[in-house]
N, CA, C and O atoms as CSV, one atom per row, in Angstrom:
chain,resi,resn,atom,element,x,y,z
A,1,UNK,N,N,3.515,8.693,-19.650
A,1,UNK,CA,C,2.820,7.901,-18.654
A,1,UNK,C,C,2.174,8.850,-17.639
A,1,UNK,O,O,2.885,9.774,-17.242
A,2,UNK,N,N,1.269,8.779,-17.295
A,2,UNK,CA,C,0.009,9.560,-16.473
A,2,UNK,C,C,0.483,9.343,-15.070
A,2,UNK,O,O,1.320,8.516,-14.709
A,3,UNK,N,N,-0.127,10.149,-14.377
A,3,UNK,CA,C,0.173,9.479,-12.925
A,3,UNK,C,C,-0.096,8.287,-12.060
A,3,UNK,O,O,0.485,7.751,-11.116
A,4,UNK,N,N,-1.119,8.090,-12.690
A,4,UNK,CA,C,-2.064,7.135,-11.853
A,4,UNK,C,C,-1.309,5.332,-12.844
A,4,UNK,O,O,-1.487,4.163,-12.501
A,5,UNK,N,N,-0.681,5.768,-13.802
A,5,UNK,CA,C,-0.167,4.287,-14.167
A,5,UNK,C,C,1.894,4.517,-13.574
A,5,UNK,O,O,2.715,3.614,-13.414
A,6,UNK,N,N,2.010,5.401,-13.473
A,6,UNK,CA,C,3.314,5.871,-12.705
A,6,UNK,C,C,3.106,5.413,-10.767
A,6,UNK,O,O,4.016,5.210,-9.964
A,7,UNK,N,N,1.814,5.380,-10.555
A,7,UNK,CA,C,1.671,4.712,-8.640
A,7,UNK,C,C,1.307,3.210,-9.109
A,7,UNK,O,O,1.811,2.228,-8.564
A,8,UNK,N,N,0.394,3.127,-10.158
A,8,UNK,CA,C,0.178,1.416,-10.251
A,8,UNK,C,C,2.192,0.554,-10.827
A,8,UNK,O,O,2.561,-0.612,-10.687
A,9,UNK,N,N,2.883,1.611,-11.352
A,9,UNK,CA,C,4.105,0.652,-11.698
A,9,UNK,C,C,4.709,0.298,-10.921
A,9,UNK,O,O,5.264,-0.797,-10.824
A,10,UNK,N,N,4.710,1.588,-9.883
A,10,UNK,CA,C,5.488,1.070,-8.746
A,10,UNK,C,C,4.753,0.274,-7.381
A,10,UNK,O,O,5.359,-0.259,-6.452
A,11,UNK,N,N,3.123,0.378,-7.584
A,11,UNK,CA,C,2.899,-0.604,-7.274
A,11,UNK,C,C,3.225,-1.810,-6.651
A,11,UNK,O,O,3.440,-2.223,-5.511
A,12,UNK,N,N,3.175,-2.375,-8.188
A,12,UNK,CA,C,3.637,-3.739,-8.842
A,12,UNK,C,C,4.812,-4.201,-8.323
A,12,UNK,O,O,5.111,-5.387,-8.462
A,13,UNK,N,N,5.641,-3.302,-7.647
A,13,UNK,CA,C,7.332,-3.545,-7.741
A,13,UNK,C,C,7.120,-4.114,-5.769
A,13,UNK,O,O,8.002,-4.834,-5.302
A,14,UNK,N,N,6.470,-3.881,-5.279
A,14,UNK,CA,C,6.472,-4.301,-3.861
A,14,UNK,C,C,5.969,-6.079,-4.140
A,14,UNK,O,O,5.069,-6.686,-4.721
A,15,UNK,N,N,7.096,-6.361,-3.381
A,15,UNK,CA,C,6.948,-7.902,-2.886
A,15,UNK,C,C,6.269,-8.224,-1.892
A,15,UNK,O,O,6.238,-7.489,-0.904
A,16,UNK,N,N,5.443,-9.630,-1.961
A,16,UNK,CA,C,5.025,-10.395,-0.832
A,16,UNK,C,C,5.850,-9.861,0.402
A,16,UNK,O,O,7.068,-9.698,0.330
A,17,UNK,N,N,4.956,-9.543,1.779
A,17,UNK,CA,C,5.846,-9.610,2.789
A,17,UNK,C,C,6.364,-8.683,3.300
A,17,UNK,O,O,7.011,-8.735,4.346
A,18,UNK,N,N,6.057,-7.243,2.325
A,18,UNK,CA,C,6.770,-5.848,2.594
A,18,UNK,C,C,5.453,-4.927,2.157
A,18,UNK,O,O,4.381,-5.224,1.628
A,19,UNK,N,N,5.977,-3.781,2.581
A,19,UNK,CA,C,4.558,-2.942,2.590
A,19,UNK,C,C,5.254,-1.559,1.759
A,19,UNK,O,O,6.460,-1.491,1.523
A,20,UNK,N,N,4.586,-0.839,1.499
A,20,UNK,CA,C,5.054,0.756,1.501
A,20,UNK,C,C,3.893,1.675,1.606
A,20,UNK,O,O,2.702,1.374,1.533
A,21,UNK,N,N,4.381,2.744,1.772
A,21,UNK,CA,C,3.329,3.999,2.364
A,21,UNK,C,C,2.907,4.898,1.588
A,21,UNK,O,O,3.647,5.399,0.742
A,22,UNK,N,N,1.462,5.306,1.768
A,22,UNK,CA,C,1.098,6.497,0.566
A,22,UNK,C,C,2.274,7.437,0.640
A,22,UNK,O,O,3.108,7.215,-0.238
A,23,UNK,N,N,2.487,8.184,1.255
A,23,UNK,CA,C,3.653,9.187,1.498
A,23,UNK,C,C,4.531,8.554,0.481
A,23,UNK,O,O,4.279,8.772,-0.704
A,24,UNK,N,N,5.552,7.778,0.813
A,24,UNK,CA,C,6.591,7.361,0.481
A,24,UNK,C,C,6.368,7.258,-1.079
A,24,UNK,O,O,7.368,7.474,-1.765
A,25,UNK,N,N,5.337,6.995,-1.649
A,25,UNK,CA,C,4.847,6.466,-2.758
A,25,UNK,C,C,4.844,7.653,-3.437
A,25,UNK,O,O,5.445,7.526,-4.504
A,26,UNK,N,N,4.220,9.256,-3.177
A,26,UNK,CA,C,4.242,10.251,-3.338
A,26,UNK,C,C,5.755,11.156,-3.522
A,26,UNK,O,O,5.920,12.086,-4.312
A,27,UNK,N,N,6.599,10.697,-2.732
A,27,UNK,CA,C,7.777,11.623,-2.997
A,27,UNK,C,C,8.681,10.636,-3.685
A,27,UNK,O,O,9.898,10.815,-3.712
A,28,UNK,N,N,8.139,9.669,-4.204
A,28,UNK,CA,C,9.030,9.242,-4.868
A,28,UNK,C,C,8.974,9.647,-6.501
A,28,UNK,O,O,9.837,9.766,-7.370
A,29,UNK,N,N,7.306,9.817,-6.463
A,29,UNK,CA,C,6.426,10.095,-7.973
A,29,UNK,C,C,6.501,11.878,-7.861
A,29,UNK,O,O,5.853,12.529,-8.681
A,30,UNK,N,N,7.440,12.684,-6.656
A,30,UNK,CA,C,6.989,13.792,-6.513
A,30,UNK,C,C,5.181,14.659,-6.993
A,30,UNK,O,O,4.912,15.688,-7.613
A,31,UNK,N,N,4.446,13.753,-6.419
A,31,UNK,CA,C,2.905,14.029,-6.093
A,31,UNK,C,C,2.889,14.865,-4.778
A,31,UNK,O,O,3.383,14.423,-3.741
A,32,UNK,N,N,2.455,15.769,-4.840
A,32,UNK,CA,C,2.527,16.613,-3.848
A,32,UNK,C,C,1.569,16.446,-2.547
A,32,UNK,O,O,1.837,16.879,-1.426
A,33,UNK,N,N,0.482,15.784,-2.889
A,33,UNK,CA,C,-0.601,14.956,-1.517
A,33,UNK,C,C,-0.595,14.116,-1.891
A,33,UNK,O,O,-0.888,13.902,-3.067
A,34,UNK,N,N,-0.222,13.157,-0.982
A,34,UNK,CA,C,-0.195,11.724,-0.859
A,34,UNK,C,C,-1.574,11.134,-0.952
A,34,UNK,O,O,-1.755,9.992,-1.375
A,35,UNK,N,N,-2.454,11.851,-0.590
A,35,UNK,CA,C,-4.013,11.230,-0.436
A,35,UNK,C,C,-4.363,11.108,-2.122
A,35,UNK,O,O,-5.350,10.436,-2.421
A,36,UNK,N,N,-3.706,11.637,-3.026
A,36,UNK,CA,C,-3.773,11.316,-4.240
A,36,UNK,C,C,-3.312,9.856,-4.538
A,36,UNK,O,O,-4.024,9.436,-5.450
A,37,UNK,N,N,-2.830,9.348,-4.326
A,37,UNK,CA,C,-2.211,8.011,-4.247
A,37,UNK,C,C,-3.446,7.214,-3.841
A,37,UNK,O,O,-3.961,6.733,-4.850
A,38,UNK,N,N,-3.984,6.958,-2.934
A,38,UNK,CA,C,-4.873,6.185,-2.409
A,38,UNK,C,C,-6.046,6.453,-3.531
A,38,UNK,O,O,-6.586,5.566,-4.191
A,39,UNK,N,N,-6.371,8.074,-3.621
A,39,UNK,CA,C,-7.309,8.194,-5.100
A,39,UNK,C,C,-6.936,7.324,-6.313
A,39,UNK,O,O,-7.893,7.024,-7.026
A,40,UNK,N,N,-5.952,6.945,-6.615
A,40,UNK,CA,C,-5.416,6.308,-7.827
A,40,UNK,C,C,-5.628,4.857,-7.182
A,40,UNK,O,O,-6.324,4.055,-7.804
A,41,UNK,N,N,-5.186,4.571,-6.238
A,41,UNK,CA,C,-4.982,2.915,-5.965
A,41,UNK,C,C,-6.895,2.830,-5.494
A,41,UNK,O,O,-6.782,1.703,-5.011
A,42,UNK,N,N,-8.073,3.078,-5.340
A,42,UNK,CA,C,-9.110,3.318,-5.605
A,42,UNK,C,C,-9.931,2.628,-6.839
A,42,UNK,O,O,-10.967,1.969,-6.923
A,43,UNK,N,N,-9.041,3.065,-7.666
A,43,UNK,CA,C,-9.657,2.895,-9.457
A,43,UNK,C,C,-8.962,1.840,-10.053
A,43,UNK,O,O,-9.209,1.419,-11.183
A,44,UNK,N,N,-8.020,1.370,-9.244
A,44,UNK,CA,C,-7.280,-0.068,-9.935
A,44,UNK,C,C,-8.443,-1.037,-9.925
A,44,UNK,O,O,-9.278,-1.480,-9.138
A,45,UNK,N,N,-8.014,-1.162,-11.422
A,45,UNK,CA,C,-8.779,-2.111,-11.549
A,45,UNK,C,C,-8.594,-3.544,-11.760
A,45,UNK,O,O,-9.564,-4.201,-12.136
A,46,UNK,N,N,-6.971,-4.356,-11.478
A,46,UNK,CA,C,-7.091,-5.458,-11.430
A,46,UNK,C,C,-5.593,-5.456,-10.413
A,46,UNK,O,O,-4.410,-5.212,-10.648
A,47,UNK,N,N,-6.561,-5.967,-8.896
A,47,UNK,CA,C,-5.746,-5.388,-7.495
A,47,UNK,C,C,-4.919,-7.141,-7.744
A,47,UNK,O,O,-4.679,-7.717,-6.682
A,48,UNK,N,N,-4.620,-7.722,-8.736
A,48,UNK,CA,C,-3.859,-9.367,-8.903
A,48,UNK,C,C,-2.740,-8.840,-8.911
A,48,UNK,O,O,-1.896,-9.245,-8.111
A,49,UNK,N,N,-2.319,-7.365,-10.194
A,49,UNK,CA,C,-1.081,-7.174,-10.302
A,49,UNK,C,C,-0.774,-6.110,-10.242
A,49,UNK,O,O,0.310,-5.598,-10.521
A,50,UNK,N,N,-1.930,-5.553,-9.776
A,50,UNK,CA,C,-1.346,-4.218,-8.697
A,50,UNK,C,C,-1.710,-4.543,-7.207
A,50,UNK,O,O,-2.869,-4.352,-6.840
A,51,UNK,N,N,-0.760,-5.032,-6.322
A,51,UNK,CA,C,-1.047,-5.303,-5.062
A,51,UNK,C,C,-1.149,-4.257,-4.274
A,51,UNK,O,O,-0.325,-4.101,-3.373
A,52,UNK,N,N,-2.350,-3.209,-4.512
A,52,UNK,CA,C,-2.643,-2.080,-3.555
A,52,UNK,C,C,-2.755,-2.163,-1.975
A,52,UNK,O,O,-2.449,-1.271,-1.184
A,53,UNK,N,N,-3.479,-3.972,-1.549
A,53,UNK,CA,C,-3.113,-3.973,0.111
A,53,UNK,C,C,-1.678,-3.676,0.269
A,53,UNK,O,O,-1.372,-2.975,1.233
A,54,UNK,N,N,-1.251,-3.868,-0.094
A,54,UNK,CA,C,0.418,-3.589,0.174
A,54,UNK,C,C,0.835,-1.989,0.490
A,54,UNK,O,O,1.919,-1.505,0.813
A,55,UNK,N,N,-0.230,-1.489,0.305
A,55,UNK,CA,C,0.198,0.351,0.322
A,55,UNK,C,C,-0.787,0.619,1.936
A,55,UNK,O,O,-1.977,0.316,1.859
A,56,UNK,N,N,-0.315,1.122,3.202
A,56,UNK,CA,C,-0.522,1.790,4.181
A,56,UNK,C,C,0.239,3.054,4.817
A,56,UNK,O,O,1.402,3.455,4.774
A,57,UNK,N,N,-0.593,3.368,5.245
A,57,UNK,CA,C,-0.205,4.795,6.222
A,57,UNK,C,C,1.145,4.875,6.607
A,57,UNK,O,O,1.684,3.887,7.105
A,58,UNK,N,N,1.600,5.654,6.482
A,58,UNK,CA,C,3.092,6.170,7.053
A,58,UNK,C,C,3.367,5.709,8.759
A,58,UNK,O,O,4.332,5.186,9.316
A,59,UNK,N,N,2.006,6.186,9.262
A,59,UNK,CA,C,2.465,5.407,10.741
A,59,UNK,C,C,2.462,3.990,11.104
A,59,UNK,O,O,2.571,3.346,12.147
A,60,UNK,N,N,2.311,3.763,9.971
A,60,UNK,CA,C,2.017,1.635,9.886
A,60,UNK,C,C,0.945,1.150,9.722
A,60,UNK,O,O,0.854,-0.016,9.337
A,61,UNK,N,N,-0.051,1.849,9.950
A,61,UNK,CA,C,-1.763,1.728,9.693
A,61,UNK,C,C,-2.641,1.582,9.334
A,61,UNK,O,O,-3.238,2.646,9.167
A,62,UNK,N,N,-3.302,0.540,9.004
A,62,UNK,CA,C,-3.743,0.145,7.648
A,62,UNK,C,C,-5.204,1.238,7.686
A,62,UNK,O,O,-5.724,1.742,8.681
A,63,UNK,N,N,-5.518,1.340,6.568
A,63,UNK,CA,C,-6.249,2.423,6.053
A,63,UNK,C,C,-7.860,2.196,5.829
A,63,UNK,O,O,-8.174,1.471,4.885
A,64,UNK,N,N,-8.599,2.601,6.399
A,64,UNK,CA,C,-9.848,2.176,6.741
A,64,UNK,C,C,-10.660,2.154,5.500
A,64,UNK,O,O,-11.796,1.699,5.637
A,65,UNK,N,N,-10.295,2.569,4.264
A,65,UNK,CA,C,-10.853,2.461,3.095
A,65,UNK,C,C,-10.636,1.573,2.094
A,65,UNK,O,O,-11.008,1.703,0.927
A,66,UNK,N,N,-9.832,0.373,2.714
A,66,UNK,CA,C,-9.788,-0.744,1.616
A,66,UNK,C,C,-10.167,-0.892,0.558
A,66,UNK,O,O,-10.457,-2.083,0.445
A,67,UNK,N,N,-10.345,-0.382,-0.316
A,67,UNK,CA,C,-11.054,-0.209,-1.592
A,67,UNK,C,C,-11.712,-2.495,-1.724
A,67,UNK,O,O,-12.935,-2.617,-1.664
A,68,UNK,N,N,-11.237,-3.301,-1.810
A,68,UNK,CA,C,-10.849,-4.396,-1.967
A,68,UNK,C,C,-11.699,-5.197,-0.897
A,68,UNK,O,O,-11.856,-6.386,-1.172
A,69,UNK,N,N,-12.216,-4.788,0.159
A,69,UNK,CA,C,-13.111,-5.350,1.407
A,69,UNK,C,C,-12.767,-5.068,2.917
A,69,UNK,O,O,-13.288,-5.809,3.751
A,70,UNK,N,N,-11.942,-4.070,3.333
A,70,UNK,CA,C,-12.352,-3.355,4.288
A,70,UNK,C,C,-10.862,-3.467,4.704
A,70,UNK,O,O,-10.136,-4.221,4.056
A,71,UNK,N,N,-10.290,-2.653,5.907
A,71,UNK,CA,C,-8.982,-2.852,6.352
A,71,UNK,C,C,-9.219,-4.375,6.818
A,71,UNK,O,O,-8.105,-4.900,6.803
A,72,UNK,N,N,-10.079,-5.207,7.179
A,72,UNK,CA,C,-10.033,-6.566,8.285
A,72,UNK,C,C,-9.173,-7.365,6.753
A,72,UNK,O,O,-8.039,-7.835,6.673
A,73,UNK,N,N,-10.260,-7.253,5.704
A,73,UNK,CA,C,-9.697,-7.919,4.638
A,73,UNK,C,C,-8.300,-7.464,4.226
A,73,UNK,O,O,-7.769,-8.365,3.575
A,74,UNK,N,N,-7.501,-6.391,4.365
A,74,UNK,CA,C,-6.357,-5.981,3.777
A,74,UNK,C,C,-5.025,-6.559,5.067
A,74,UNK,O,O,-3.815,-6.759,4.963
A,75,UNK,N,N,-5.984,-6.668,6.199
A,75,UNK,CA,C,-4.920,-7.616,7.391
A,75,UNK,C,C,-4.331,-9.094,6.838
A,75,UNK,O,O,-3.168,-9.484,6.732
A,76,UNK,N,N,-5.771,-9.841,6.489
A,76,UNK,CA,C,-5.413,-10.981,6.385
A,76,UNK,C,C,-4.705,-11.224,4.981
A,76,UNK,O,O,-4.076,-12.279,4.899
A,77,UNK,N,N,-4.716,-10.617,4.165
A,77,UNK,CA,C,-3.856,-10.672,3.131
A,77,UNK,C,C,-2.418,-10.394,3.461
A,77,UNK,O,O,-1.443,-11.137,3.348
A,78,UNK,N,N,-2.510,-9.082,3.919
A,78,UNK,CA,C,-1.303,-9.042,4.458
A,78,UNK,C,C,-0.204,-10.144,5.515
A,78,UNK,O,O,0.981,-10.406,5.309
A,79,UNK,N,N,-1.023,-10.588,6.569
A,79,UNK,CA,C,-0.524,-11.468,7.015
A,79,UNK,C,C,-0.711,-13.137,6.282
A,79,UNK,O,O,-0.179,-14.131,6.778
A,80,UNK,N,N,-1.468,-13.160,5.178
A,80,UNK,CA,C,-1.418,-14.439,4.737
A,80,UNK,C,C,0.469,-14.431,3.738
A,80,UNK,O,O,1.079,-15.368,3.225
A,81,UNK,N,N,0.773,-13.160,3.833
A,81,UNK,CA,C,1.847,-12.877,2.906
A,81,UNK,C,C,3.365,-12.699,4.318
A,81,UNK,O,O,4.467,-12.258,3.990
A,82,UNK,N,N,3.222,-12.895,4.959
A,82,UNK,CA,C,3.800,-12.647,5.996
A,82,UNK,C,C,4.318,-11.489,6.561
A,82,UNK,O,O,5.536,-11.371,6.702
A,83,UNK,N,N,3.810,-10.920,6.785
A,83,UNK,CA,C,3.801,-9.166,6.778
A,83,UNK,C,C,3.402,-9.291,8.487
A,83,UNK,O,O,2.397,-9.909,8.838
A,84,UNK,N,N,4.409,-8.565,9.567
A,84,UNK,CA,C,4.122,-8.784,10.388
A,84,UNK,C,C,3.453,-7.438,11.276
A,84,UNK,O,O,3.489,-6.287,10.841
A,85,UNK,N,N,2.849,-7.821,12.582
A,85,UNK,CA,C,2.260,-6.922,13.200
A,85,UNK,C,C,2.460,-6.118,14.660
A,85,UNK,O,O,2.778,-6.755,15.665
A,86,UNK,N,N,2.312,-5.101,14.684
A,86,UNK,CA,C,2.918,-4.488,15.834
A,86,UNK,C,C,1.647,-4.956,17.225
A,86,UNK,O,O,1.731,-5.406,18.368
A,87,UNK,N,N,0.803,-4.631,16.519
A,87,UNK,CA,C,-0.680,-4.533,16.831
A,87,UNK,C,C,-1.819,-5.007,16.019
A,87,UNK,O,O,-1.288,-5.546,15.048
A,88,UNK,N,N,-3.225,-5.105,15.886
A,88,UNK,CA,C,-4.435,-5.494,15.775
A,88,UNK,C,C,-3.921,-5.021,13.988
A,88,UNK,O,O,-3.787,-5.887,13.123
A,89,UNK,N,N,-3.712,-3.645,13.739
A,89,UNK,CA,C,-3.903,-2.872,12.298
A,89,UNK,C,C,-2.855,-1.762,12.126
A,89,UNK,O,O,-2.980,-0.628,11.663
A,90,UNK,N,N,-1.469,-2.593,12.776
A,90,UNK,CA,C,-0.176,-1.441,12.773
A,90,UNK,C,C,0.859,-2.345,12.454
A,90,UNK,O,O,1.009,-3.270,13.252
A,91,UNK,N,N,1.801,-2.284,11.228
A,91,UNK,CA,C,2.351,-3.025,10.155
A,91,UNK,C,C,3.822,-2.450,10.944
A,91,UNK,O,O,4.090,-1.289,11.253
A,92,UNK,N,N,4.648,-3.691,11.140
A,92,UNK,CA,C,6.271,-3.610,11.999
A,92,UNK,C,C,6.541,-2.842,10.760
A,92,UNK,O,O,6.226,-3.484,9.758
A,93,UNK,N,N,7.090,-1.517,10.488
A,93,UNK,CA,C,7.467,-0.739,9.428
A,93,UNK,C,C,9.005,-1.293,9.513
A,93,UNK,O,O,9.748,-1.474,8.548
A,94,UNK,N,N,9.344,-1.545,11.045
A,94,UNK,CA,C,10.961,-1.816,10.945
A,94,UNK,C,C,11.784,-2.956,10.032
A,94,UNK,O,O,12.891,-2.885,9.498
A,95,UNK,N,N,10.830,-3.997,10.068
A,95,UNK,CA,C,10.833,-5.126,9.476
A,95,UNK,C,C,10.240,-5.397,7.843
A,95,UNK,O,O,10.734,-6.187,7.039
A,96,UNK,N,N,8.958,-4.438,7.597
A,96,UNK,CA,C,8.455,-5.136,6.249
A,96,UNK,C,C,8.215,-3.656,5.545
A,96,UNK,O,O,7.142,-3.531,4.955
A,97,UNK,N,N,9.018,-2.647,5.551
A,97,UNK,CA,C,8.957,-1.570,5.051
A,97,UNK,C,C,9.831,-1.535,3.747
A,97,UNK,O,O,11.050,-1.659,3.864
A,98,UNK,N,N,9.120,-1.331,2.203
A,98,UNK,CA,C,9.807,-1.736,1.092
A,98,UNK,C,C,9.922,-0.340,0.887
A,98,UNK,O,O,8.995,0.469,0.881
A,99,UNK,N,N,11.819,0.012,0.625
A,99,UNK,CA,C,12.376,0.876,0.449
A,99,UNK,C,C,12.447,1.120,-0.876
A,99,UNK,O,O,12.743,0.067,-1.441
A,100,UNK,N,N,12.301,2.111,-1.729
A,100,UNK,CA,C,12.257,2.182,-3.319
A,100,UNK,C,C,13.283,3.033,-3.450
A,100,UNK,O,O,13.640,3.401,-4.569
């Protein structure tokens, strides 16, 4: 399995409601730059069952490159899923942070 279907598996494994972080996503796949991750979640190509909004910044932050329609669009998904907010585009990590 390649890398880029090794970030879409685990992906897949985040639930409605919880988030996880390029970083986190990276040392788990031991990928050594995390910005590789976001390169891979980029090229997904069917974001139904790979829920890539679900992947933000380590500081809670949603990521200005939405691949999917912009961070505004990756908010309201997020909060249509109940994913809560610190701020405007800063994800309560304390609360909806999916631990792998």
């Amino acid at each position: 399995m390649n890398s880029f279907e090794q970030i879409f598996m685990l992906v897949a494994q985040v639930p409605k409601g919880k988030v996880i972080t390029y970083k986190l996503i990276a040392q788990k796949l031991n990928i050594k730059d995390h910005r590789f991750v976001g390169f891979a979640l980029h090229r997904n190509k069917n974001p139904h069952q790979i829920p890539c909004h679900r992947v933000i910044k380590s500081n809670g932050e949603l990521a200005e490159g939405y691949a999917f329609g912009g961070k505004q669009k990756q908010r309201e998904m997020l909060k249509h899923e109940g994913v809560l907010f610190t701020s405007n585009y800063r994800v309560n990590l304390n609360q909806c942070l999916f631990m792998i």
